[in-house]
Backbone bond lengths (Angstrom), bond angles and torsions (degrees), N, CA, C in turn:
res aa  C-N    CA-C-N  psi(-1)  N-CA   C-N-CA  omega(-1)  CA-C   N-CA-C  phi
1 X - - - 1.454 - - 1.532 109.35 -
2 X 1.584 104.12 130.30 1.997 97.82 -169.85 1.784 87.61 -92.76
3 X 1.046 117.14 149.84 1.575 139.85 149.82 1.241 116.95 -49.19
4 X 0.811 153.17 106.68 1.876 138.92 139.87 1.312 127.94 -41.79
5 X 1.347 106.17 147.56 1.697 90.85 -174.10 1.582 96.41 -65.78
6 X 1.145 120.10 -53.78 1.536 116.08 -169.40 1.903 113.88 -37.65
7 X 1.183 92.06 -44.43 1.824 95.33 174.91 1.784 113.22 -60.57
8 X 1.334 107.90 -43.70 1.578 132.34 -164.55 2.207 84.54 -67.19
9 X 1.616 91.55 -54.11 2.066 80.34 -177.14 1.445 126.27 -62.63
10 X 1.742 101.83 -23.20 1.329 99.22 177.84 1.586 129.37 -99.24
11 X 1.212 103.44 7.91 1.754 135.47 164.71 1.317 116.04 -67.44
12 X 1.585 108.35 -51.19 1.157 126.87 -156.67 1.695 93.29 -95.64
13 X 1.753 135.99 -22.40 1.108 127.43 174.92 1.771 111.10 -85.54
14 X 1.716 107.13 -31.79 1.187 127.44 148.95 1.858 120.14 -18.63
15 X 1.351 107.32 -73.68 1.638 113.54 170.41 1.180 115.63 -83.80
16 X 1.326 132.42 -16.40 1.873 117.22 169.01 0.993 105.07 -106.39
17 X 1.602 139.10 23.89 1.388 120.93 139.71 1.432 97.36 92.81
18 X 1.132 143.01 -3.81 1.162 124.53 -177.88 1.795 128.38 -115.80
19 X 1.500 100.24 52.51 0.932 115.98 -144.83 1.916 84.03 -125.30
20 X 1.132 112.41 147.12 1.864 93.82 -165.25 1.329 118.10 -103.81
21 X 1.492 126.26 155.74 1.672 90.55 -147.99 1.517 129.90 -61.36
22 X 1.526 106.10 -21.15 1.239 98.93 -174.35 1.539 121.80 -72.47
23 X 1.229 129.43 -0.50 1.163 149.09 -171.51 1.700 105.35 -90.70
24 X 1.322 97.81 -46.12 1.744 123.57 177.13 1.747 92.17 -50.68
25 X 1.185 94.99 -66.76 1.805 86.29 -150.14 0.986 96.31 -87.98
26 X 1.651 149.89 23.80 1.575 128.86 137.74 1.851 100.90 -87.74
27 X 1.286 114.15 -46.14 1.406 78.54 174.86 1.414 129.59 -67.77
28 X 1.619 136.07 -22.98 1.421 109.09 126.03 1.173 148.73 -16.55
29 X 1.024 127.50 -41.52 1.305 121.80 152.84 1.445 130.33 -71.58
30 X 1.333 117.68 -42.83 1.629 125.77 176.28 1.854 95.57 -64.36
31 X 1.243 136.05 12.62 1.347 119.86 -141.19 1.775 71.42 -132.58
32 X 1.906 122.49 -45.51 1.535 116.10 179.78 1.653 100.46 -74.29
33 X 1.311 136.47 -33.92 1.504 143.57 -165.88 1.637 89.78 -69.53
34 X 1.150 122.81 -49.68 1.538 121.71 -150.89 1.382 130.22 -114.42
35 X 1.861 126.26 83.71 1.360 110.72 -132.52 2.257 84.41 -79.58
36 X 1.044 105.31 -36.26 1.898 111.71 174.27 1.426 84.79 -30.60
37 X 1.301 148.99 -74.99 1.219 146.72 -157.70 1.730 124.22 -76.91
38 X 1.248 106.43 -11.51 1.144 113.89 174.47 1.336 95.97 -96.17
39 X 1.332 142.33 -64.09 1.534 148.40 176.20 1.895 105.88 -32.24
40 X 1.608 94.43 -37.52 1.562 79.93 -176.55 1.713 123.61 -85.72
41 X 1.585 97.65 -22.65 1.175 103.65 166.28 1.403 126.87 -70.91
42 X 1.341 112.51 -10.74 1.667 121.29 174.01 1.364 110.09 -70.67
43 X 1.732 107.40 -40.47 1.352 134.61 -177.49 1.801 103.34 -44.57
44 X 1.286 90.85 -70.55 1.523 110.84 -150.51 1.967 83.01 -73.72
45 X 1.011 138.44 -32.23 1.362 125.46 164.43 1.381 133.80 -39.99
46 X 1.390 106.94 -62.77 1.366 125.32 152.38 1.685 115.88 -40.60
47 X 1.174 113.11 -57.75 1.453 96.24 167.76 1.297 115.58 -54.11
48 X 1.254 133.59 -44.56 1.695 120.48 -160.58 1.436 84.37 -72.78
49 X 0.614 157.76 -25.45 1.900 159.17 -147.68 1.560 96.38 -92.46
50 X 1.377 121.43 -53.12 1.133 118.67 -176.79 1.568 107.40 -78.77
51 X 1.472 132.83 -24.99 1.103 126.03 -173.05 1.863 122.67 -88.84
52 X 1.607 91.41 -8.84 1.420 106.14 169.58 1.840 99.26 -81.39
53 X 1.197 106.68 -64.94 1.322 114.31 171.88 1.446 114.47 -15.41
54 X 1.362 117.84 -66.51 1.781 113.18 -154.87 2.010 74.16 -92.73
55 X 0.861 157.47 -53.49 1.544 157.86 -168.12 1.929 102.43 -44.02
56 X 1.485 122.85 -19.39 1.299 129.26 -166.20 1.835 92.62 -97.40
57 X 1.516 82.19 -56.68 2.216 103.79 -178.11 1.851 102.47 -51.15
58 X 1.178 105.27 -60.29 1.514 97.34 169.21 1.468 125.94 -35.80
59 X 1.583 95.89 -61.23 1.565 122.52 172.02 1.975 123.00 -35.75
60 X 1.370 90.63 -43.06 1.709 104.36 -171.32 1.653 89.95 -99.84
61 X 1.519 128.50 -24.34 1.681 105.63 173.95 1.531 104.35 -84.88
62 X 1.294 134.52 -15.29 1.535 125.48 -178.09 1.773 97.13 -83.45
63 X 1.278 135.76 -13.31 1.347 120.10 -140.99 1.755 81.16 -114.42
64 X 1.795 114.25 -32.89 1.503 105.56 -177.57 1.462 109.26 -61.87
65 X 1.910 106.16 -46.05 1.452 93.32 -172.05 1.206 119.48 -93.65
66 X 1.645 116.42 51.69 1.553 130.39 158.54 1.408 99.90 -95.14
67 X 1.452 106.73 -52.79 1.455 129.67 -173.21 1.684 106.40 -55.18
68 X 1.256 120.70 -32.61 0.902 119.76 -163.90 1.417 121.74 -78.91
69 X 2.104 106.64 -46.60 1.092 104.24 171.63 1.713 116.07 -82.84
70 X 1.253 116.59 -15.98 1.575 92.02 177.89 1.944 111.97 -76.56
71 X 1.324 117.14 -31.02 1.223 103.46 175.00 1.506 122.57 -86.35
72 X 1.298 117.92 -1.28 1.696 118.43 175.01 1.328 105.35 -90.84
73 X 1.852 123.91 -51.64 1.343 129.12 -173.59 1.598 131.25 -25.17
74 X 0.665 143.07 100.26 1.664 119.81 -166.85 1.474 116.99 -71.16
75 X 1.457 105.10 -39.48 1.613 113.29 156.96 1.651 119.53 -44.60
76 X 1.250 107.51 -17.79 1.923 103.90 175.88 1.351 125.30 -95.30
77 X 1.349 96.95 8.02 2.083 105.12 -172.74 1.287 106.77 -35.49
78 X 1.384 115.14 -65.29 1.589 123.05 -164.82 1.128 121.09 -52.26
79 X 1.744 133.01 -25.39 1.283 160.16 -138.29 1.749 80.43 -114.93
80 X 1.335 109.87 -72.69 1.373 135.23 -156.29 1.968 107.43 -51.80
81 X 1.435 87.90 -39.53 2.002 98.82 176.99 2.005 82.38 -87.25
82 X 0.682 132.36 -72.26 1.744 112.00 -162.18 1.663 126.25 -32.97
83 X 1.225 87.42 -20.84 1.636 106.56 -172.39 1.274 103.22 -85.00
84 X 1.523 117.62 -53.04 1.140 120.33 178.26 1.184 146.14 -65.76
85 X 1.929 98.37 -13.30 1.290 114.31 -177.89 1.865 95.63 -98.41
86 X 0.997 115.35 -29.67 1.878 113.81 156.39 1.449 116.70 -32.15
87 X 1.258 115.69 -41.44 1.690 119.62 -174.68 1.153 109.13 -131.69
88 X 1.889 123.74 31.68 1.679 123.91 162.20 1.423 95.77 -65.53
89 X 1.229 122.16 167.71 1.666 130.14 150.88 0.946 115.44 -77.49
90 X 1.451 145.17 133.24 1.461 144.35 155.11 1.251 119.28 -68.72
């Protein structure tokens, strides 16, 4: 079964909520009438799930190799103690 974009826009207003209510609760309903439409909305869920997913993984490999060169660098000492004295304990 192909999607329409029109189905694909109202899926996608469907999960971010910004869809107004009265719009909400008929596609609620077309969503118990229509399992093609429920299957696709499971679909298109799973994607945002996976696209947060690798968007976090990106997130924690750009943030190590920040981490990486200011505390490995030897040229960054001075930088490297300022930071550190930001989050010593008193």
């Amino acid at each position: 079964m192909r999607t329409s974009l029109n189905e694909l826009r109202e899926m996608e207003g469907f999960l971010s909520g910004t869809m107004k209510p009265g719009e909400t609760l008929l596609f609620r309903a077309r969503l118990l009438l229509n399992p093609g439409l429920r299957r696709n909305v499971s679909l298109l869920r799973r994607c945002h799930a996976v696209i947060r997913w690798y968007g976090r993984k990106e997130l924690k490999e750009k943030i190590q190799s920040v981490h990486n060169r200011v505390f490995t660098d030897p040229s960054r000492t001075t930088y490297r103690s300022s930071i550190e004295q930001l989050f010593h304990k008193r």
